[in-house]
N, C-alpha and C positions, 0 to 999 in steps of 0.2 A: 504494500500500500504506500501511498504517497505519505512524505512527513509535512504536515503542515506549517505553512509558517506563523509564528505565533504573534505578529503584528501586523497583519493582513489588512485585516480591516475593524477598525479602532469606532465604538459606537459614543458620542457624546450619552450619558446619563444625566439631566438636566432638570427645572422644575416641573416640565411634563411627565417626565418618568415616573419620576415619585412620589408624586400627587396623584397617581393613576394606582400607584401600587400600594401609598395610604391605602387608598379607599377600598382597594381590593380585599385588602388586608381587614379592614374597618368593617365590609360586610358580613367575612365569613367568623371572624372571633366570637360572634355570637352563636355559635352554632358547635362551638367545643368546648367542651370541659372545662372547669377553671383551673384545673390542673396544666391542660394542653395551651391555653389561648395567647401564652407567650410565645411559646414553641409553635404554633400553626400560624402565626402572626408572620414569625420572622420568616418559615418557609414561603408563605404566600406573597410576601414583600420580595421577596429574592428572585421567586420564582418570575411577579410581577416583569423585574426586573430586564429577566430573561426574555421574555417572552416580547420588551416592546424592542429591544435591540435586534433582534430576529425580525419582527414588523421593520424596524427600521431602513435594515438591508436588503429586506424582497421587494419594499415600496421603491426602492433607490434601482432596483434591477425592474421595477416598471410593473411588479405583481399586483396585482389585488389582492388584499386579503381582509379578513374581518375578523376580528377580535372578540365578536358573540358567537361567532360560527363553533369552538370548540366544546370541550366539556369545561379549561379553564375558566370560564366564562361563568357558569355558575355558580353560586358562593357556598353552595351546602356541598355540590360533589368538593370545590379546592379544599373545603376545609376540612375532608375528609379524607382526601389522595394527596397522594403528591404527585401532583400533576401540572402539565405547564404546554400544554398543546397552542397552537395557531393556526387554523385554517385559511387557505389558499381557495380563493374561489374557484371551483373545477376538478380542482387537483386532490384535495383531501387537508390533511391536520400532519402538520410537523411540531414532534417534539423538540422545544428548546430546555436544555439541562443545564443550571446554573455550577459554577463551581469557584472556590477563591484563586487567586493570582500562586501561582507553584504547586495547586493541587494537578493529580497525574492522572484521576480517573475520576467517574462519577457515578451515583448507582441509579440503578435502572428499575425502579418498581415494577410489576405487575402491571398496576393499573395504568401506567403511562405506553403503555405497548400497542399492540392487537391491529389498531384499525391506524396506524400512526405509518405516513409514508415514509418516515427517516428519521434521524437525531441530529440537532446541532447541537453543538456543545460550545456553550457562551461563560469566559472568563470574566471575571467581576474584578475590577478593581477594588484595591482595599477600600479606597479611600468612600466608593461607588458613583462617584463621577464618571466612570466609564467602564466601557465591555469591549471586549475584546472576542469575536466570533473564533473560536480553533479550526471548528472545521465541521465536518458531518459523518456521517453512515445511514445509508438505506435501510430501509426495512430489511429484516429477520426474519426467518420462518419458525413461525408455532416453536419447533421444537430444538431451535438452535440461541434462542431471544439470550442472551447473556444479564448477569446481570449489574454487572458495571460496564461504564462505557472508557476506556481507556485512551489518553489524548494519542498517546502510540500509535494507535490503529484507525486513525481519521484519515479521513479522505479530504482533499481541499475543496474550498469552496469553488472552483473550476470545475469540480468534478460536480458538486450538485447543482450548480446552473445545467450543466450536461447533462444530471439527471433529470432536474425538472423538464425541460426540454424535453425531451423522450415520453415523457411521462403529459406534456401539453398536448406535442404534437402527435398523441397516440388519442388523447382523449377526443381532440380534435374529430382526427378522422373516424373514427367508431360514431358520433355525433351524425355523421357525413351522412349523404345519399349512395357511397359507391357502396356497387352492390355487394360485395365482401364483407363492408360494415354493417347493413341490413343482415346479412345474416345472420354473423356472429349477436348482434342484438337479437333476432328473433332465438337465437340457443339458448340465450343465457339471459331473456328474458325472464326480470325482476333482479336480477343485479346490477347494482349502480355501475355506473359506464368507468366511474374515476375507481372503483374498486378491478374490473376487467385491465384496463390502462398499467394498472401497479401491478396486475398477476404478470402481465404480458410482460412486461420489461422486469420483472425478477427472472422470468422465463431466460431472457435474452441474455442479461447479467450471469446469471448461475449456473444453465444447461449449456454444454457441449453444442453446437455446433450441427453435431450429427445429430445429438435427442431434441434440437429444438424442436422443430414441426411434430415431434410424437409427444411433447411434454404441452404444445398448445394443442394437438387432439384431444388428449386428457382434457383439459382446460372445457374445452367445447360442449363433449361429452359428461362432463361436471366428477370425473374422476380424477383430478388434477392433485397431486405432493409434487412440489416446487423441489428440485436440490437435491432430490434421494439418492440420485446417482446409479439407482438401481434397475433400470429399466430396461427393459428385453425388446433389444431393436430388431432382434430376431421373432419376432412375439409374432404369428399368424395375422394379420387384418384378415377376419374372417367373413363380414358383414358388408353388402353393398351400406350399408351407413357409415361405417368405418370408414372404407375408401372414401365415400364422398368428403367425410370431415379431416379426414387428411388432408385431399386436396383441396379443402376451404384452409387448412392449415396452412399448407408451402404457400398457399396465395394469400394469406394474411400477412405470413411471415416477410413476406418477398414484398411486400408494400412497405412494411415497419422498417425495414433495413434501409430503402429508398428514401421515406422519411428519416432516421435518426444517422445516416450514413453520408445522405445530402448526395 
């Protein structure tokens, strides 16, 4: 993996920030223990923190995003999780995970996972006048989700404009009228387009090459594990259904490469 550089790009923390993350903070205290409501305070203000300098730098790269769209957003689940999501309009919810100036890794709850397109992992200055973005990682499969995120193994912010990208211009087209897109919607009708979009491009990311087109079969077929590595390319296509969703696969696939290959 790429080593991040750890001055990239430097987020002002200013009185909008922490006026946003008071009141964050202000909402959900009421809603914990009097035991917790120091300690779920200072999470929630931190978290706050995170989450607008992450806003800061997708609004700067031209994203929309909404700051109600997550679970952050409401003040009974923050004050209950530790959670720190952002949603992208289209795209889904990126977790942003706070952590101090020389810490090396950060923990990854449960609840912050599942439905989450990535991690940023956002450096706090002591002082918290400012943050410092390290870098990211894409989503996780169910059964590999770790649960610290280590600054080690980030990926640069280069790489996830690359991966939003992928992940736009796939949603895009599946949106689309061509008729590969129509399909795949009529298969996988009732799952969200931006949930298909992020199976697709884990597909691209993690499968070989050779098992792509039989790992976006699956997909189609709604029999899809992302990453097992285990799959029998030898395996009969025994069913005129089979064949066909294969070849709706190579010709999904051969679109997606077009788009994300340019």
């Amino acid at each position: 993996m790429n080593s991040p550089d750890l001055s990239f790009f430097t987020i002002p923390l200013g009185r909008q920030a922490h006026d946003r993350a008071r009141e964050f903070a202000r909402q959900s205290i009421s809603f914990a223990s009097e035991a917790q409501k120091n300690a779920v305070g200072k999470r929630i203000y931190l978290n706050s923190l995170a989450v607008f300098a992450v806003n800061y730098y997708l609004n700067w790269l031209a994203y929309e995003t909404d700051w109600m769209g997550g679970d952050f957003a409401d003040p009974i689940l923050r004050s209950r999780w530790d959670i720190a999501d952002l949603a992208i309009a289209d795209l889904g919810k990126l977790e942003c995970r706070p952590l101090w100036e020389g810490e090396t890794r950060v923990a990854l709850p449960p609840e912050a996972t599942g439905d989450r397109l990535g991690y940023i992992i956002v450096e706090l200055c002591n002082e918290l006048n400012g943050a410092h973005l390290l870098g990211f990682l894409p989503s996780f499969d169910e059964s590999s989700t770790p649960e610290f995120l280590s600054v080690s193994d980030l990926l640069s912010l280069d790489d996830l404009i690359d991966y939003l990208f992928r992940l736009e211009s796939t949603t895009e087209f599946l949106q689309g009228n061509d008729p590969i897109a129509q399909d795949v919607r009529d298969r996988l009708e009732g799952r969200e387009i931006s949930e298909i979009a992020a199976q697709l491009e884990r597909i691209y990311r993690q499968e070989s090459e050779e098992e792509q087109p039989y790992a976006i079969k699956d997909l189609l077929l709604r029999t899809a594990i992302v990453g097992t590595g285990d799959r029998n390319l030898n395996a009969p296509v025994n069913t005129d259904d089979d064949w066909e969703v294969l070849d709706l696969a190579e010709s999904l696939l051969e679109k997606l490469r077009t788009l994300w290959q340019g």
